[in-house]
N, C-alpha and C positions, 0 to 999 in steps of 0.2 A: 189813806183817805177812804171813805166809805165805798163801796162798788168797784173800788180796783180790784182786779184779777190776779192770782199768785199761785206759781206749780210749788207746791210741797214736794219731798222728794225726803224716803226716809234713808239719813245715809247707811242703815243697817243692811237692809236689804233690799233697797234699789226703787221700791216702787211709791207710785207719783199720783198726786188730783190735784186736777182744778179748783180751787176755791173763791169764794170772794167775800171780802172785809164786811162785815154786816156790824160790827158792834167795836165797842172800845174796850182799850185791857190789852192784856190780861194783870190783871192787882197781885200775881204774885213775884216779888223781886225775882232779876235773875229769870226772868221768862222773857220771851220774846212777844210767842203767840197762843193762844188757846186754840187748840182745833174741837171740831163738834165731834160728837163719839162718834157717828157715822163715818165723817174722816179719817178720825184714827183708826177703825176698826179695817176702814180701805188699806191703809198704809201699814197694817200689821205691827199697831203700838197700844193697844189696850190694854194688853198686861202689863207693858213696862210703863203706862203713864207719860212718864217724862223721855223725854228722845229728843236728840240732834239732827236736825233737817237742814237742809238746803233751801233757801227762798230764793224765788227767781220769781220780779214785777213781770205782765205781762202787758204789753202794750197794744192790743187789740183783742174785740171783743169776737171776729172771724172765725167760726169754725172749733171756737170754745166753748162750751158747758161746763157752769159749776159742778155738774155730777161726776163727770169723767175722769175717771179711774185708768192711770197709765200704766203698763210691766214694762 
């Protein structure tokens, strides 16, 4: 749903953001999620594009920012 909260988490090498659902998609089969190139470039996945993540819903908006970038 729109404005929910979710830690990305890249399972390659470990690191995590904040994000929140702003749009519908992603249109291509076999995807989950689109992330913004800002995100990806946080999570160390721009070269490879496509990557395997972790999603975890968050259930409070406390001491969360979409911006923040976790190691």
């Amino acid at each position: 749903a729109f404005g929910t909260l979710l830690k990305i988490t890249n399972m390659k090498n470990g690191k995590s953001a904040i994000v929140r659902i702003n749009d519908r998609g992603p249109y291509i089969g076999g995807r989950d999620l689109d992330l913004s190139k800002g995100t990806a470039i946080a999570l160390g996945m721009v070269k490879r594009g496509v990557q395997k993540v972790k999603v975890e819903e968050l259930n409070t908006e406390e001491d969360v920012s979409p911006i923040n970038v976790l190691d």
